[in-house]
N, C-alpha and C positions, 0 to 999 in steps of 0.2 A: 115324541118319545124322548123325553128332557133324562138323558143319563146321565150316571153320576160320577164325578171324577173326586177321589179325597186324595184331602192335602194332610201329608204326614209328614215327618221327621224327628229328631232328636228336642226336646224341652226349650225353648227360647230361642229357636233357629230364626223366627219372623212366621212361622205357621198363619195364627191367627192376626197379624201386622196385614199380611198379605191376603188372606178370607176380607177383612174390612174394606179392603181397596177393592175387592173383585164386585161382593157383595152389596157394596154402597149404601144401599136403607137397612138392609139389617146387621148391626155392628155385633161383630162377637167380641168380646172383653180381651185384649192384651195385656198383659203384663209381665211384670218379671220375677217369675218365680214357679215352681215346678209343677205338674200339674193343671196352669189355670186354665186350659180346657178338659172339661172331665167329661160331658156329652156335648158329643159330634153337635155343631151348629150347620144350619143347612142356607144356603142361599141358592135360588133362581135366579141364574143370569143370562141377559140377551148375550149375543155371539155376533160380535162385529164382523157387519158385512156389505163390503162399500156395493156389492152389486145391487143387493137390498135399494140401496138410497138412488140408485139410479134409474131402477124400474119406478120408484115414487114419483120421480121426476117426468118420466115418461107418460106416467097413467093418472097421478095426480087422483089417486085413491081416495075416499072418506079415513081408512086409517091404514096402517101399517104394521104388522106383526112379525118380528124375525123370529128367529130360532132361538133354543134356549138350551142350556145346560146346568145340572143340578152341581152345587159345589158344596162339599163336603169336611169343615174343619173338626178334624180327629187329635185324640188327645197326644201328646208328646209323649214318644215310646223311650222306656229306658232298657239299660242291659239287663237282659234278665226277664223279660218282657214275655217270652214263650213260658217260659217257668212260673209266672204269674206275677213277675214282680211289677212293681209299681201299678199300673191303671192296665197289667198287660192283656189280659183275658177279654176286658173291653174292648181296648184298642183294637186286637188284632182279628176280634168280632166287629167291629166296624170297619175295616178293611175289607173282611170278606163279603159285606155288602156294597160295594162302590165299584165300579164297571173300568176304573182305570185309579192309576197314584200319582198323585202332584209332588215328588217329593222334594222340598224345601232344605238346601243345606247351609247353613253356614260359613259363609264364604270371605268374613270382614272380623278385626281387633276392636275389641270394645270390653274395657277391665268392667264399667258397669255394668253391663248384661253379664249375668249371670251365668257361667257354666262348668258345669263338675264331670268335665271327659278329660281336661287337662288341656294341653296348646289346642289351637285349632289346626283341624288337620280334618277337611272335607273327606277326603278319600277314607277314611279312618269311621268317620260319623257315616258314609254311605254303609259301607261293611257291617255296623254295628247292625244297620235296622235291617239289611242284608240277613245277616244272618241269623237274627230273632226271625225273620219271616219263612225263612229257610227249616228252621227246628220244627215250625207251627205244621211247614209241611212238610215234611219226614213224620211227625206223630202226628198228621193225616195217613201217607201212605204205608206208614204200616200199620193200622186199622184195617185197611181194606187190604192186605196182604193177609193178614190173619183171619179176615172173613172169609178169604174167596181160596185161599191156599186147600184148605181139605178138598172141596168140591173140585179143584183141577190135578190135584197130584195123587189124592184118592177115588175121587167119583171119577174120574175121565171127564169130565165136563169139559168141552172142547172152546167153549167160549171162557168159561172161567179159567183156561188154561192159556187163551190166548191176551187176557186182559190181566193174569199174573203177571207175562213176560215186558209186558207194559208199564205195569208199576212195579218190577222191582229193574226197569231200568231208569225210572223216576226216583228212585231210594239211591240206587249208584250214580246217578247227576246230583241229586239235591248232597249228596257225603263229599263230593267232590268240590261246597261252596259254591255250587254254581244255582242259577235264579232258571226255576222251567221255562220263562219265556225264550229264554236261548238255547231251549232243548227242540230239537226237529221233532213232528210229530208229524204223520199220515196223517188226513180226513180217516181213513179206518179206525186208528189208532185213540182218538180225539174222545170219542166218546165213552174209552176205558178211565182217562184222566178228567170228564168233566163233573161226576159228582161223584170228584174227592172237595171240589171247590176250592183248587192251592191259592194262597196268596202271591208267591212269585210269578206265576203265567200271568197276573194282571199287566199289561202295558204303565209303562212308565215314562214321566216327564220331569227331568231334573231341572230344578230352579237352584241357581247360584245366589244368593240374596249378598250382595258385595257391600261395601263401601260410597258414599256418592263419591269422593273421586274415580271409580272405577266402572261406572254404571256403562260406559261407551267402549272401553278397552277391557273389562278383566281384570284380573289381580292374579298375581302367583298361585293363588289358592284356588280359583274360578277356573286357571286355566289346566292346573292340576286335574282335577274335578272333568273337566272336557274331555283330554285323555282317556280316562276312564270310561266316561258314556261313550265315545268313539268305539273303543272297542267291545262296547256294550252293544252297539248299534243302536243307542240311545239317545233322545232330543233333547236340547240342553239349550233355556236359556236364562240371562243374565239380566236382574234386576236389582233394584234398591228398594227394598218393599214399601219403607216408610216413604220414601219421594213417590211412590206407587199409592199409596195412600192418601198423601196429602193433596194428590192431583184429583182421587175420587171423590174428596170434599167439596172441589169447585164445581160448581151449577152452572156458573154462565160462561158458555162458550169462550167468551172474549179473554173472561182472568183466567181460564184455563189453558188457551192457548199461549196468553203474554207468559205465565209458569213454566209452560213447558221449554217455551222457546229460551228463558233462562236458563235453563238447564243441557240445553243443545238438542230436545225431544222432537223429533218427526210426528211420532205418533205416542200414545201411552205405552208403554212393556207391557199393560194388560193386556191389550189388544192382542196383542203378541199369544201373552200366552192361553188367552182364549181358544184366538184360534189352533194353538198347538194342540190344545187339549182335545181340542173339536176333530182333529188331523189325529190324535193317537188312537180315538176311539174305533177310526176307517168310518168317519159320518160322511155324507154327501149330504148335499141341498139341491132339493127343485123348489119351483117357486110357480105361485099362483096369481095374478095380475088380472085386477077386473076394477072398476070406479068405485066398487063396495070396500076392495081390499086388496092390497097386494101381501102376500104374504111367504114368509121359506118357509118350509116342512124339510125335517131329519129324517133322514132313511140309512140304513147300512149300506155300506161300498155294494153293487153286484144286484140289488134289490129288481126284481122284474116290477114293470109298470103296475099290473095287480096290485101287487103287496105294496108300495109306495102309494098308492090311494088307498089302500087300508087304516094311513095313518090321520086320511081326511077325516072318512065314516067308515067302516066293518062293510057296510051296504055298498061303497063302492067300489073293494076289491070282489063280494058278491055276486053282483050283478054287470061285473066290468063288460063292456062292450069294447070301445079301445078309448086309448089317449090320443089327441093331439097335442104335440110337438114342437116349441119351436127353441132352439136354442140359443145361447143369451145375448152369446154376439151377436146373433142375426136379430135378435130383438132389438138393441141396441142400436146395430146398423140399420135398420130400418124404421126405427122410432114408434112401432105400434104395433099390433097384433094384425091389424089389417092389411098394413103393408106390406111385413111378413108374408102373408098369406098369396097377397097380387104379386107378390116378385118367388113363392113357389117355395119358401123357406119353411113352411109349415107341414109338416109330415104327418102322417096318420099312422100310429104305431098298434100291434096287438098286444099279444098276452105273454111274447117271448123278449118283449122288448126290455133291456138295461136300460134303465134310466141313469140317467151322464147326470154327473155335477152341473147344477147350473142352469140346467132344460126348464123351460117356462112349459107348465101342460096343463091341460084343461083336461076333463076324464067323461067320459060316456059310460053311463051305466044304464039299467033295467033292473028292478024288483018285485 
């Protein structure tokens, strides 16, 4: 279930700089100048995960398949974006397809790249596409005010009376500049707001794209920007897209790692915000481990054992009988499925069972 995360922001912020690096074999075209993405470029990319390499290690599989996430480079939103300016009717219809937002801000001085907002001012460029996505849904919700209002205040319709109070307390948050993801909502309540299909309830993950002096510490503007996501309750991390870039070029382990280490890098910031993105969506991983294959599968946070084999075959969440169990330390700690199994670490779960981040299961079924 490879979901999709797009990467938005303001015209020349590093959008598709940073799509290049993630996406590696399929390059979307960068440059500087307004526009130059006009349709959404799409990349499939694995989702680093050192446990992954460590079951390989253990089982010494024929091959290896991790998890994967769909990434999304969307075109540069300008002001006026709701109203249709620029590419905005596009844009902010390719938002409403993507399951989370990468947004990309501007975080570094550069008179060559190109930009017509005036100084840099992060906080300022967040706000803009803030509030272009904000407008998109206010004239969402009141469509569905004006559809459903007769039927609750003249019919009595008791549902359409309870999912007005709903949305026009969606109309008085979004008037107030505020984004519905920070608006409280009941499970009751959830299903009056989910096909209006708002762009602000989508999850977000701010990228600061800095300076390379600033790639390890932040910049005034970055940490600006942090501020803000804090009290957003927002994830916020800090790259250099193009050093993020030029490390996705290297193939062999060895100049990539002598690169990084010039740079002072542990690991890539991709990796980073991979798994950020991986972590906004509320994805977990179990994993499947056998000589054929070791493999992760994506499930949503809370998934019962069932439905998490549904993502094998349809046949077996069908005919589910139960899962076995083993979880990954104990796989780890124990170095094999068998051993697992003689020291008691192997559990036999039903149909009420959460599957935990991590749990190595094998699945029983009948059809």
């Amino acid at each position: 279930m490879a979901l999709q995360a797009g990467i938005v922001g303001l015209p020349n912020v590093g959008k598709s700089t940073l799509f290049n690096a993630i996406s590696g074999s399929a390059k979307a075209q960068a440059s500087n100048y307004r526009f130059c993405t006009i349709d959404p470029n799409v990349g499939l990319v694995d989702v680093p995960d050192e446990r992954l390499k460590k079951l390989e290690e253990l089982v010494n599989p024929q091959r290896v398949v991790p998890t994967q996430i769909e990434i999304v480079d969307i075109a540069g939103l300008v002001k006026g974006a709701s109203q249709g300016e620029g590419l905005g009717n596009k844009f902010l219809g390719n938002i409403r397809e993507v399951d989370a937002i990468i947004h990309v801000i501007r975080c570094f001085e550069n008179e060559n790249v190109l930009r017509e907002e005036g100084a840099i001012n992060p906080v300022s460029d967040k706000e803009i596409i803030d509030t272009e996505l904000q407008l998109k849904d206010l004239d969402s919700v009141d469509k569905k005010i004006q559809r459903i209002a007769k039927m609750a205040r003249v019919g009595g319709d008791a549902k359409a009376k309870a999912e007005l109070d709903v949305v026009e307390r969606c109309k008085a948050w979004l008037e107030q500049g505020k984004n519905m993801r920070e608006m409280e909502l009941t499970k009751e309540e959830l299903p009056a707001v989910a096909d209006m299909f708002l762009l602000t309830i989508k999850p977000v993950l701010y990228v600061a794209n800095v300076d390379e002096g600033s790639m390890h510490t932040g910049n005034a503007f970055s940490k600006a920007l942090q501020v803000v996501a804090d009290a957003e309750g927002a994830e916020m991390i800090t790259l250099n897209n193009s050093v993020e870039a030029d490390i996705s070029e290297l193939t062999d382990p060895d100049d990539k790692a002598l690169f990084m280490e010039e740079y002072g890098m542990t690991e890539a910031g991709l990796d980073r915000l991979l798994r950020s993105a991986y972590k906004l969506l509320n994805l977990n991983t179990y994993f499947t481990a056998g000589e054929k294959e070791v493999r992760a599968w994506t499930i949503s946070q809370g998934w019962k054992a069932p439905k998490a084999a549904s993502v094998i075959h349809n046949d077996f969440e069908r005919g589910f009988i139960r899962a076995e169990v083993i979880g990954y330390d104990d796989y780890v700690k124990y170095g094999s499925e068998a051993a697992a199994r003689d020291a008691g670490r192997l559990r036999v779960e039903g149909k009420e069972y959460v599957v935990a981040d991590g749990d190595v299961m094998h699945f029983r079924f009948n059809v």
